[in-house]
C-alpha positions in Angstrom: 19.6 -2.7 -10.0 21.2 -1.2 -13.4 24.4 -2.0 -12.3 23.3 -5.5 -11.6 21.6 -6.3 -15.3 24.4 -4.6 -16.7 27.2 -6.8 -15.1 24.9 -9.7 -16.1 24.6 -8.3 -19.7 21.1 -8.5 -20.0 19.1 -6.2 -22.0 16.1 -4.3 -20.8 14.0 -1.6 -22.0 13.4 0.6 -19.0 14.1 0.0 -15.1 11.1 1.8 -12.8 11.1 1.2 -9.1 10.9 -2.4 -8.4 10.0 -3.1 -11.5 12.5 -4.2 -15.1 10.6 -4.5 -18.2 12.4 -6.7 -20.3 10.0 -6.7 -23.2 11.3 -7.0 -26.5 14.6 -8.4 -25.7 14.0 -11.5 -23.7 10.4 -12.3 -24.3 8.2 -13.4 -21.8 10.5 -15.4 -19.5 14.0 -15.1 -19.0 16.0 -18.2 -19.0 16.1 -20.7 -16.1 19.9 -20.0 -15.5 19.6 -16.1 -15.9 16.6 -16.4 -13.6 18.2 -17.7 -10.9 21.5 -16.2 -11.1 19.5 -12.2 -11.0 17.5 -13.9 -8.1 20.4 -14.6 -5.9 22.3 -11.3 -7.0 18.9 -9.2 -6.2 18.0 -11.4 -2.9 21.6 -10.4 -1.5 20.7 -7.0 -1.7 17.2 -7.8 0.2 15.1 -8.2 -2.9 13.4 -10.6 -4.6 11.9 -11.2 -8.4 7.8 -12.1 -9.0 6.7 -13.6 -11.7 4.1 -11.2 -13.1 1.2 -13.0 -12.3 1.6 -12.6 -8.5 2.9 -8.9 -9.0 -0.8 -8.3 -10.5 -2.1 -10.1 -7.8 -0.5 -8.0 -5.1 -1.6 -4.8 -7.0 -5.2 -6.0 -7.5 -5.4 -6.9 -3.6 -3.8 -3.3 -3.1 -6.8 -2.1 -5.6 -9.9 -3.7 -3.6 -8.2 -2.6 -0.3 -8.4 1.0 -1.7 -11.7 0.2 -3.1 -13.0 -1.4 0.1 -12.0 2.1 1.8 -13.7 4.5 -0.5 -17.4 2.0 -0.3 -16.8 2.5 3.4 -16.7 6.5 3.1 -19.6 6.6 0.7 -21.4 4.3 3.4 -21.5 1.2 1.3 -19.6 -1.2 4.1 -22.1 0.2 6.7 -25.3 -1.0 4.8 -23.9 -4.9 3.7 -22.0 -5.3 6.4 -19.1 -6.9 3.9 -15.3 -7.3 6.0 -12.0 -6.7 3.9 -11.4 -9.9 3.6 -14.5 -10.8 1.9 -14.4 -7.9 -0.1 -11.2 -9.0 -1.6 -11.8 -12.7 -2.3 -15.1 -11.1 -4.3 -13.1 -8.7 -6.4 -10.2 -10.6 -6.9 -11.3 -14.2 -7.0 -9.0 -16.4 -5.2 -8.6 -17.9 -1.8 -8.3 -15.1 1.0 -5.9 -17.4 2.7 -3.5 -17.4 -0.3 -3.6 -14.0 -1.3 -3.0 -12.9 2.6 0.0 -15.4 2.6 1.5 -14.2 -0.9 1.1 -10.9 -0.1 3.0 -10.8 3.6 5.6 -12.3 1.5 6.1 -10.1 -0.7 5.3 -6.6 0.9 6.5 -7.3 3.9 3.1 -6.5 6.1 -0.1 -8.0 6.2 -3.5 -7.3 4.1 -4.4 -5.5 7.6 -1.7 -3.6 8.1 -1.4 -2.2 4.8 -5.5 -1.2 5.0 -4.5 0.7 8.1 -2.0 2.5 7.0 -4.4 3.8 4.2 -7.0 4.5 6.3 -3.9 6.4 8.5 -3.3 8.1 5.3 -6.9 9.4 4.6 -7.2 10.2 8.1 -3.7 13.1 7.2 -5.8 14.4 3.9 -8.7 14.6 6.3 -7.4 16.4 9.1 -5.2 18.5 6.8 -8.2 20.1 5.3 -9.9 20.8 9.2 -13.3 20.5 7.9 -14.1 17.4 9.7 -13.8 16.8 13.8 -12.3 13.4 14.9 -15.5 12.1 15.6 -16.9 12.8 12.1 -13.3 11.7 10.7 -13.7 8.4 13.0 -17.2 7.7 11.9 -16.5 8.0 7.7 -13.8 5.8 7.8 -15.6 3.1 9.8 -13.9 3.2 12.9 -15.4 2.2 16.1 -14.8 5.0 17.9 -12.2 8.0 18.6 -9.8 6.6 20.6 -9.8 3.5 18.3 -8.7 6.1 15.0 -6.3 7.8 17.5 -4.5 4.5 18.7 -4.3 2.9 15.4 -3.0 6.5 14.0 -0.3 6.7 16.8 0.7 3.7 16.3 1.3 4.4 12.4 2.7 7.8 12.7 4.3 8.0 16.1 1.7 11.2 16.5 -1.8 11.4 17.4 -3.8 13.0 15.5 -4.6 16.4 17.8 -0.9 16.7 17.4 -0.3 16.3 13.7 -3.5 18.8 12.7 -1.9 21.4 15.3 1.6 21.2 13.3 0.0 21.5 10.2 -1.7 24.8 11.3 1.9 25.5 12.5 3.8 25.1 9.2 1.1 26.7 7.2 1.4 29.8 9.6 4.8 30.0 9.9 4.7 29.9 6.3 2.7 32.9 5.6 4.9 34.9 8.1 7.6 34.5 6.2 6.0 35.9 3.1 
């Protein structure tokens, strides 16, 4: 990406991942031209610019998805019976249907999938710290049943979830042999 805005000659402050912050140098927009000539070089590399106001839109979907996740632990989603995708046009105030669309685009995976790879992702920090069976695991995070966590979990992390706890235990011993 340096390379890139350095062969273009364009000035930048600092270069994160994904993200250029131009601030200072260009002001808020970079010229039409410019624009399109870094979107062609970055698309031929498999990437693609946002305009910041859909960048914040993908993060506050993001945001409500790991919201939605924690009301469901604390036992908030049980009582209202709210779905994600209500939950997200409350908190982020536009159309379901368009943020679900912008967001495949950009990310690459739908509002869905990304929810259950963080409920996948809980599920690890759960089972890594052993205090919970897969029932109890299964129940706080809203799933319908065992097998339902252990499919979708599978499916995510080409393990199921028996599996990954025992080769946790199995590292962590292994570990304190070798001290």
């Amino acid at each position: 990406m340096e390379n890139i805005l350095q062969e273009m000659q364009l000035s930048y402050v600092t270069v994160g991942l994904g993200v250029v912050d131009f601030s200072n140098h260009l002001g808020e927009q970079l010229p039409d031209l410019i624009h399109t000539q870094l979107s062609q070089r970055l698309e031929a590399l498999g990437f693609s610019l946002l305009n910041n106001s859909k960048s914040k839109l993908i993060d506050a979907v993001k945001n409500s998805c790991i919201d939605y996740l924690k009301s469901t632990i604390e036992g908030e989603q049980a009582q209202t019976h709210v779905r994600l995708s209500e939950h997200i046009n409350h908190h982020v105030a536009r159309e379901y249907k368009y943020l679900s669309n912008l967001f495949s685009e950009v990310e690459g995976i739908t509002i869905e999938q990304y929810f259950i790879k963080l409920r996948v992702e809980k599920t690890k920090e759960l089972l890594v710290y052993g205090e919970l069976s897969l029932a109890e695991i299964a129940s706080l995070l809203g799933y319908s049943s065992v097998a339902h966590l252990s499919g979708q979990f599978k499916k995510v992390t080409g393990l199921t979830p028996s599996y990954f706890r025992s080769v946790k235990d199995q590292k962590l011993r292994n570990a304190l042999d070798k001290l």
